[in-house]
PDB file of N, CA, C and O in Angstrom, chain B, residues numbered from 101:
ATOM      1  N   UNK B 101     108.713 -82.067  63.614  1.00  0.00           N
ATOM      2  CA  UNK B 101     107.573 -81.176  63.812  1.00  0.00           C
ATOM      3  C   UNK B 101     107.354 -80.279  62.590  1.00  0.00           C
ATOM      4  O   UNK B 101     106.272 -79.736  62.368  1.00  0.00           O
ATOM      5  N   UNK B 102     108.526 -80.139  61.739  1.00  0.00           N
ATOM      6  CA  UNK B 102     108.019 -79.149  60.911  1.00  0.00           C
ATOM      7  C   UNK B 102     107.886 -80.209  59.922  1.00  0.00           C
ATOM      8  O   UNK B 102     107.834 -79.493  58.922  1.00  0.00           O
ATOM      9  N   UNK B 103     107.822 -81.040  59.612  1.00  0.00           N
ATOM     10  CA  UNK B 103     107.678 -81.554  58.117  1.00  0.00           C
ATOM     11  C   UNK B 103     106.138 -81.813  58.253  1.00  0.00           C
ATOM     12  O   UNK B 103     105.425 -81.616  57.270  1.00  0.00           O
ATOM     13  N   UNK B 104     105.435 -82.379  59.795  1.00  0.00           N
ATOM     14  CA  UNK B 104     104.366 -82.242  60.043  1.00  0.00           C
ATOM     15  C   UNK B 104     103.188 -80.851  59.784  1.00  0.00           C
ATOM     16  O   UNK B 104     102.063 -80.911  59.289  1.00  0.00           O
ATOM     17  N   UNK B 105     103.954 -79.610  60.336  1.00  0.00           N
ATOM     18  CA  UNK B 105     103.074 -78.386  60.241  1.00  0.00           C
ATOM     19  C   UNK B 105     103.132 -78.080  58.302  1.00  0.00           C
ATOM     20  O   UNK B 105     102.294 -77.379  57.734  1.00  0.00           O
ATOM     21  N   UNK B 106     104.199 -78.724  57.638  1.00  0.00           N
ATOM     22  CA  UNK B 106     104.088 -78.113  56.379  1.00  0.00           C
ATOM     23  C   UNK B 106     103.056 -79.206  55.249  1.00  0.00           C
ATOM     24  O   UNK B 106     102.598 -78.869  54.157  1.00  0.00           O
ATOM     25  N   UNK B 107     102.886 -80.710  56.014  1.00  0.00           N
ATOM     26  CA  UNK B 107     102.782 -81.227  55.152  1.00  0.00           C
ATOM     27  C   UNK B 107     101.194 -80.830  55.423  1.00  0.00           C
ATOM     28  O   UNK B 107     100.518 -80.760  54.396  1.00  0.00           O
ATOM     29  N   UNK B 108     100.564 -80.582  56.580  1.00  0.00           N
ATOM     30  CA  UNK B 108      99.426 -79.961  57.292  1.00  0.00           C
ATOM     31  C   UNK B 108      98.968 -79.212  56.361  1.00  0.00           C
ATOM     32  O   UNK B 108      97.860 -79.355  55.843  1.00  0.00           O
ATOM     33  N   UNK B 109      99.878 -78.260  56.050  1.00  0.00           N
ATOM     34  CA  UNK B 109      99.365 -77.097  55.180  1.00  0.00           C
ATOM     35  C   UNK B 109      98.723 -77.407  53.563  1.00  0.00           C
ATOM     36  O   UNK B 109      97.946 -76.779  52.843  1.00  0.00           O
ATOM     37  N   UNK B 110      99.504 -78.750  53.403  1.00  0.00           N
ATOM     38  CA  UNK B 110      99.134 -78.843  51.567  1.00  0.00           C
ATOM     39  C   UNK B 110      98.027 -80.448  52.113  1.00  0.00           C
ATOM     40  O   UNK B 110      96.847 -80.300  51.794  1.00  0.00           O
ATOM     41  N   UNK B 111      98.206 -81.220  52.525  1.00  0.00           N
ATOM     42  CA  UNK B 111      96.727 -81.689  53.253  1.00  0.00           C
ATOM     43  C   UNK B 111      95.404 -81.226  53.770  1.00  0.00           C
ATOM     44  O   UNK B 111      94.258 -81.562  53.472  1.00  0.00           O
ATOM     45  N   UNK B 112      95.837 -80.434  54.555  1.00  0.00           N
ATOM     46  CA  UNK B 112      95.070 -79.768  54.900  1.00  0.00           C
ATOM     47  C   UNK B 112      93.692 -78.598  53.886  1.00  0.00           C
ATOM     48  O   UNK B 112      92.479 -78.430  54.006  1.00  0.00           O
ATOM     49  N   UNK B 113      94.548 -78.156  53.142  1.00  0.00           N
ATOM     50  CA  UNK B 113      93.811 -77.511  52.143  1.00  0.00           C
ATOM     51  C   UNK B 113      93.045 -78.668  51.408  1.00  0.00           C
ATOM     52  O   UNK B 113      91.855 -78.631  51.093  1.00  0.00           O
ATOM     53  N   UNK B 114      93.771 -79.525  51.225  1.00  0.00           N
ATOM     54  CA  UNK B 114      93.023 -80.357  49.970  1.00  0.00           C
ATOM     55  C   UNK B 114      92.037 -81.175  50.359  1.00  0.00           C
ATOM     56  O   UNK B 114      91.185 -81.313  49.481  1.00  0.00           O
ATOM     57  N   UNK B 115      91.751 -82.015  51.751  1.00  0.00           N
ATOM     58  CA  UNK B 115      91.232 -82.102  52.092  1.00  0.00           C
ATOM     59  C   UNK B 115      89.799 -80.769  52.644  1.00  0.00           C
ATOM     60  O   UNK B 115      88.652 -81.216  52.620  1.00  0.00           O
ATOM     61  N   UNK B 116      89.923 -79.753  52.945  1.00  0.00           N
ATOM     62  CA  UNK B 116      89.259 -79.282  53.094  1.00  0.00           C
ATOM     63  C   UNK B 116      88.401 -78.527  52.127  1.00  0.00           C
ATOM     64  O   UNK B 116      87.352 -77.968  52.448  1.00  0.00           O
ATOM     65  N   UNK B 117      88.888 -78.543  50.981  1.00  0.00           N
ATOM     66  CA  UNK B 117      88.658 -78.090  49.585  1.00  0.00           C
ATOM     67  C   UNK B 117      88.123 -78.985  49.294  1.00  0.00           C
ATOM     68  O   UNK B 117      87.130 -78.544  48.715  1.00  0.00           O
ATOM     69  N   UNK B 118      88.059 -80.351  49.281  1.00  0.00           N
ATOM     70  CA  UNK B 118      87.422 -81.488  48.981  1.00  0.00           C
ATOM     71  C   UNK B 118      85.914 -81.543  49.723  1.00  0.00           C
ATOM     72  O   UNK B 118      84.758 -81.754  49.355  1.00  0.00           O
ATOM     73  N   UNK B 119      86.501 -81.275  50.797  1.00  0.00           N
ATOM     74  CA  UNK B 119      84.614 -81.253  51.730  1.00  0.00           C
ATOM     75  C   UNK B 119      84.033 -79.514  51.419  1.00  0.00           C
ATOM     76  O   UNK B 119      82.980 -78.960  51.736  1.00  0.00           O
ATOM     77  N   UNK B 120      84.745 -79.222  50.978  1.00  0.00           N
ATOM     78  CA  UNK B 120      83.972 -77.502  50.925  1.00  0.00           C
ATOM     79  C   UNK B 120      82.879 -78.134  49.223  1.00  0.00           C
ATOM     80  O   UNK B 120      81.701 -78.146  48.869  1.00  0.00           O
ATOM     81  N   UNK B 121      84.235 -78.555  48.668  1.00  0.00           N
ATOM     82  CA  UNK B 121      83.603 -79.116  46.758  1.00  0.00           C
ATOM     83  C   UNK B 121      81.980 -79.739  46.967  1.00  0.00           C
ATOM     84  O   UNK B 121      80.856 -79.500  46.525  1.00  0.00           O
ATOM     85  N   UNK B 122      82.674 -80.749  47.993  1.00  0.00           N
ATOM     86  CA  UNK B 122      81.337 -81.825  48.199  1.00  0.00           C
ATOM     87  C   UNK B 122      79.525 -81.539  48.823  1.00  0.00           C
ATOM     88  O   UNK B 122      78.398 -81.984  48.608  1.00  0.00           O
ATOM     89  N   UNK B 123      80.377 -80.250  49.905  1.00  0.00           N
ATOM     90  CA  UNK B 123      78.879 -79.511  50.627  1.00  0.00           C
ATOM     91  C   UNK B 123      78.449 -78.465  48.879  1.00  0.00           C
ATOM     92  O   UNK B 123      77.271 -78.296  48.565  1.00  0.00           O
ATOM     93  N   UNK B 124      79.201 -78.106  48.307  1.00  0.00           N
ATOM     94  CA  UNK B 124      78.579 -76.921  47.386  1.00  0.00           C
ATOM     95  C   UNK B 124      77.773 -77.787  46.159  1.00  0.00           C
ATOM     96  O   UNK B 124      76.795 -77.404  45.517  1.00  0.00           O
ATOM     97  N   UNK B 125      78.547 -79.158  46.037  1.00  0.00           N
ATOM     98  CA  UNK B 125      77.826 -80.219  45.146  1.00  0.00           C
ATOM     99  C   UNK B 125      76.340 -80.611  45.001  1.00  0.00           C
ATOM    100  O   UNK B 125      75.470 -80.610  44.130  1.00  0.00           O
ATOM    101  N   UNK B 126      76.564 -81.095  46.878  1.00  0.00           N
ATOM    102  CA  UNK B 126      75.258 -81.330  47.577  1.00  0.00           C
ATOM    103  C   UNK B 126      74.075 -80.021  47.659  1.00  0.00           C
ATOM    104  O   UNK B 126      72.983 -80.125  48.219  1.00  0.00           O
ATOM    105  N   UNK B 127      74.467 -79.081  47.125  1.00  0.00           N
ATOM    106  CA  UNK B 127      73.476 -77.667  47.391  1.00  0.00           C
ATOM    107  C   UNK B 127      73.423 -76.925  48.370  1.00  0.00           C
ATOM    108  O   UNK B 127      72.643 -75.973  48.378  1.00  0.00           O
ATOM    109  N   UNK B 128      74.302 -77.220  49.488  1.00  0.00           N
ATOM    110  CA  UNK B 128      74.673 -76.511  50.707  1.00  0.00           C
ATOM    111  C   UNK B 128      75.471 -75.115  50.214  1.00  0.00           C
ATOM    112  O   UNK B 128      76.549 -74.884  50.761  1.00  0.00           O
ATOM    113  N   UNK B 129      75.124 -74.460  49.504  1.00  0.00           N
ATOM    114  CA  UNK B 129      75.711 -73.180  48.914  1.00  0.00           C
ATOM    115  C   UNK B 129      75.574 -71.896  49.924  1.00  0.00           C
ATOM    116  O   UNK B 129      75.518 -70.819  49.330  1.00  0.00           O
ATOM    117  N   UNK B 130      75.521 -71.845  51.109  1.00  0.00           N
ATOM    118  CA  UNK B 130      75.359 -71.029  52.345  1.00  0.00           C
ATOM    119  C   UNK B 130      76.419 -70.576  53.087  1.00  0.00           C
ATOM    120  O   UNK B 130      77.276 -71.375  52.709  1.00  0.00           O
ATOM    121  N   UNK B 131      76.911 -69.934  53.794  1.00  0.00           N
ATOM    122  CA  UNK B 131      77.953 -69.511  54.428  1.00  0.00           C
ATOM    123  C   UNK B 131      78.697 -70.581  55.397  1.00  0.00           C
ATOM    124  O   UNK B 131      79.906 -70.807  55.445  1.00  0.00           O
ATOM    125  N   UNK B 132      77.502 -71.271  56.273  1.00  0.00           N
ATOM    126  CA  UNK B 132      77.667 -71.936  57.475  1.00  0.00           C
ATOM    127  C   UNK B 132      78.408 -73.315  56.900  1.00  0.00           C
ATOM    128  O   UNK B 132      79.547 -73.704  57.159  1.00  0.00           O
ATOM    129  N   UNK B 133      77.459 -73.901  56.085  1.00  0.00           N
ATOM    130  CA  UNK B 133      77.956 -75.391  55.811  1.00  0.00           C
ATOM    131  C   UNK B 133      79.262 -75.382  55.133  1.00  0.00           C
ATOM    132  O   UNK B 133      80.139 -76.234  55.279  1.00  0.00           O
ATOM    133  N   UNK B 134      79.317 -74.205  54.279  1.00  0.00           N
ATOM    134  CA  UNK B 134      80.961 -74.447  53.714  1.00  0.00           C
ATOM    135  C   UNK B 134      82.132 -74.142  54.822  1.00  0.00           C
ATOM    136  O   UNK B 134      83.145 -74.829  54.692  1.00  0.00           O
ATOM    137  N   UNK B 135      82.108 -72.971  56.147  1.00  0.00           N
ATOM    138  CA  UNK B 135      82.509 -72.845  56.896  1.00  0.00           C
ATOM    139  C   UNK B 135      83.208 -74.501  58.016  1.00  0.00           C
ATOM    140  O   UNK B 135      84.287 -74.958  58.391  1.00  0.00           O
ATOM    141  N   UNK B 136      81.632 -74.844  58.119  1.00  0.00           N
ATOM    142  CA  UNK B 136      81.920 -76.254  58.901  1.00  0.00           C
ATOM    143  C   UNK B 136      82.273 -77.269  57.560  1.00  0.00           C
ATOM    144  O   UNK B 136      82.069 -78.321  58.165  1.00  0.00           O
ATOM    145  N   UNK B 137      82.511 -77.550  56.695  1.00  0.00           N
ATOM    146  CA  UNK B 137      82.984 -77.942  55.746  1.00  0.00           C
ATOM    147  C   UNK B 137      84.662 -78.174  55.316  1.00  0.00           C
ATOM    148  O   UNK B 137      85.224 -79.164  54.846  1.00  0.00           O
ATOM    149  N   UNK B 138      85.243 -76.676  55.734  1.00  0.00           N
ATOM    150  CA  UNK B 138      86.261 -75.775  56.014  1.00  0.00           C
ATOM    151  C   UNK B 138      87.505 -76.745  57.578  1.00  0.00           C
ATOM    152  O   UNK B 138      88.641 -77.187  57.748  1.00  0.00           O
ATOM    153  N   UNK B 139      86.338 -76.577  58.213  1.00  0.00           N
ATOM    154  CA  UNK B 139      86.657 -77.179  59.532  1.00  0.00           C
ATOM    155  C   UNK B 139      86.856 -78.194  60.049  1.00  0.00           C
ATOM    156  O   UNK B 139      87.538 -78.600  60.990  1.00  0.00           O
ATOM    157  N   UNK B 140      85.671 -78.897  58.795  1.00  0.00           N
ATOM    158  CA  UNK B 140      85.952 -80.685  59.209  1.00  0.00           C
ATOM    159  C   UNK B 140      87.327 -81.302  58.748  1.00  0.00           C
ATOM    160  O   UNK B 140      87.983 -82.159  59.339  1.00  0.00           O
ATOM    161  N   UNK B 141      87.719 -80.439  57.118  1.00  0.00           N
ATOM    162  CA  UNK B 141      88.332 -80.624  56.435  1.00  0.00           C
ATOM    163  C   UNK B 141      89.750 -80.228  57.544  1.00  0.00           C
ATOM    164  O   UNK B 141      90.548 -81.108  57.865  1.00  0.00           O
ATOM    165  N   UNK B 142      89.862 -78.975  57.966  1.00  0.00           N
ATOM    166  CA  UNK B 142      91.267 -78.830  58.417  1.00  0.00           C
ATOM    167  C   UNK B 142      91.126 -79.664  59.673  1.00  0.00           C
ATOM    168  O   UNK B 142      92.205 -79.512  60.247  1.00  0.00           O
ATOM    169  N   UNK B 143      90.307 -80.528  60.459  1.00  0.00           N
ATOM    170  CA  UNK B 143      90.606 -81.256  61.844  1.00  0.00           C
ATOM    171  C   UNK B 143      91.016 -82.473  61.270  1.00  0.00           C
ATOM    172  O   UNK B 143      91.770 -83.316  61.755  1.00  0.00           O
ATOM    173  N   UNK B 144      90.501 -82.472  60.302  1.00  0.00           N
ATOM    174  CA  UNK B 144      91.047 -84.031  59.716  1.00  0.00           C
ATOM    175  C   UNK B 144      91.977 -84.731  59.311  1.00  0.00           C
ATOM    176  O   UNK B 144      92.273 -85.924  59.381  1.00  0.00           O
ATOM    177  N   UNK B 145      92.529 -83.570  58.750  1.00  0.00           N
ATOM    178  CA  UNK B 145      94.023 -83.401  58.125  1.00  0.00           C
ATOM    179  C   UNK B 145      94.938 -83.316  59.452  1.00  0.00           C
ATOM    180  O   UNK B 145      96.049 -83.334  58.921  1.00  0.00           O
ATOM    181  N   UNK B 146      95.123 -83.254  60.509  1.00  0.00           N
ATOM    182  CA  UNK B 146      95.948 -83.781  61.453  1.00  0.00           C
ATOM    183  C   UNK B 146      96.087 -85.068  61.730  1.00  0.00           C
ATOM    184  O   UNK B 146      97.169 -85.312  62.264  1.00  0.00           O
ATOM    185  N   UNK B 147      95.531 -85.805  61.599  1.00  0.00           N
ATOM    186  CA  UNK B 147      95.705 -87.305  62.066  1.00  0.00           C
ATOM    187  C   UNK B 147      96.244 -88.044  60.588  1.00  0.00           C
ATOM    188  O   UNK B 147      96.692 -89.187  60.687  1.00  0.00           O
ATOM    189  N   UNK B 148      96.203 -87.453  59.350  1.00  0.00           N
ATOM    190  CA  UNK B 148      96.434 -87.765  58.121  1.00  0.00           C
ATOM    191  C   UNK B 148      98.122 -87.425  58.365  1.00  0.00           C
ATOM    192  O   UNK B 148      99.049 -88.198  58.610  1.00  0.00           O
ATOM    193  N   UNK B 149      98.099 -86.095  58.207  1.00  0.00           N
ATOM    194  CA  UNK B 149      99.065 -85.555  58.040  1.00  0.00           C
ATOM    195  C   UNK B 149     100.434 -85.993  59.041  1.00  0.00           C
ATOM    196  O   UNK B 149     101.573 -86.124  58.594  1.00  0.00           O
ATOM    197  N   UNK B 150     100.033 -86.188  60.519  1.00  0.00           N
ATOM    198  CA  UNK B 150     101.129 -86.856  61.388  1.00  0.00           C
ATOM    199  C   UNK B 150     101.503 -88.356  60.716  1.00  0.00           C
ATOM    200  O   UNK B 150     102.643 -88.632  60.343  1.00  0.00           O
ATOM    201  N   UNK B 151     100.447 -89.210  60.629  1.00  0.00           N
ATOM    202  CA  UNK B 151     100.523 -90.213  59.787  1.00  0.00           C
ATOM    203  C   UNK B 151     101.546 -90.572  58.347  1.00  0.00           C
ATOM    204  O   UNK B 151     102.265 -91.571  58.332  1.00  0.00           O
ATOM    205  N   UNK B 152     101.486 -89.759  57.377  1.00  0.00           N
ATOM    206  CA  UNK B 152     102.332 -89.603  56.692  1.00  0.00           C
ATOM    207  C   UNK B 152     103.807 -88.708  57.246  1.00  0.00           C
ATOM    208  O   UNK B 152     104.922 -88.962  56.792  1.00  0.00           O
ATOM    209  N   UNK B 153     103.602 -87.875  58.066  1.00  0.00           N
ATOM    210  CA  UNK B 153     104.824 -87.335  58.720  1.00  0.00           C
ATOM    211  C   UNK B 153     105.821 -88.779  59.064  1.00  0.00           C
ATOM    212  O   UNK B 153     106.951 -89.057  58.663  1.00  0.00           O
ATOM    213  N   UNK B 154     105.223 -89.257  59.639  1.00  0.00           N
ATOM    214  CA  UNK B 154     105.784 -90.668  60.624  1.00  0.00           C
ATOM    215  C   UNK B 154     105.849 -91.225  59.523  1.00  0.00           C
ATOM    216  O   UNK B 154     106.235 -92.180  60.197  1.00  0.00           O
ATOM    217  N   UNK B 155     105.856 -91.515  58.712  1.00  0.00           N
ATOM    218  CA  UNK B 155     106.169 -92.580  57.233  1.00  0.00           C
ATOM    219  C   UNK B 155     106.886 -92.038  56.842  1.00  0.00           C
ATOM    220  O   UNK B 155     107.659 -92.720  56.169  1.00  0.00           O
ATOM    221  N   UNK B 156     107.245 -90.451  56.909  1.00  0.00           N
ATOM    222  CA  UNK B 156     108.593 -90.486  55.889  1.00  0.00           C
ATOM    223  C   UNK B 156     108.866 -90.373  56.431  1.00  0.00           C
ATOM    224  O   UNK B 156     109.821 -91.112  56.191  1.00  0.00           O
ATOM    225  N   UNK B 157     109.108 -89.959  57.506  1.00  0.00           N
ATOM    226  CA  UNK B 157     111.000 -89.850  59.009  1.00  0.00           C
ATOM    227  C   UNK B 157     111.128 -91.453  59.043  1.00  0.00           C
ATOM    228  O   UNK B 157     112.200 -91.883  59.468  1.00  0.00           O
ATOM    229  N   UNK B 158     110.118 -92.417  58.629  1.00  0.00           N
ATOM    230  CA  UNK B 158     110.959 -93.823  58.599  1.00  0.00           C
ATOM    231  C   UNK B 158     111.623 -94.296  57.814  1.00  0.00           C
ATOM    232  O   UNK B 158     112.466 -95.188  57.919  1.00  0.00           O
ATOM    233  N   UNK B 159     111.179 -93.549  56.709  1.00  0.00           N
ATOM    234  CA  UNK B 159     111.922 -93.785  55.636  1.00  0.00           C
ATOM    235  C   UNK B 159     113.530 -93.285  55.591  1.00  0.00           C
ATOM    236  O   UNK B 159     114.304 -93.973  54.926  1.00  0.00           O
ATOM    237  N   UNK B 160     113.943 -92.319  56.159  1.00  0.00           N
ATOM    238  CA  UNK B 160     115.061 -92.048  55.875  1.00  0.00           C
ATOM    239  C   UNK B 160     115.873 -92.264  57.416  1.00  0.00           C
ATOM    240  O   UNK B 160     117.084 -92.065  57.509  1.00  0.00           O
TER     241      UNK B 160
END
């Protein structure tokens, strides 16, 4: 569980930094869209992040 909540944390950002990059690219320069931007980015990063969790506890 914790290698999950930490790897969350550095996924999580980057992914969401990635869709924040992409809405400010697109001209969505507004509060809301980078917010939901923000959001898509951190829901997403859970199913990533367990994913690679479960790949390395197999590994060792």
């Amino acid at each position: 569980m914790w290698l999950f909540i930490i790897l969350h944390l550095f996924i999580g950002s980057t992914i969401a930094g990635s869709v924040v990059i992409a809405a400010l690219t697109m001209g969505y320069d507004t509060l809301v869209p980078i917010l939901v931007g923000a959001g898509i980015g951190f829901v997403a990063a859970f199913p990533v992040s367990w994913f690679v969790a479960k790949q390395l506890r197999g590994l060792s």
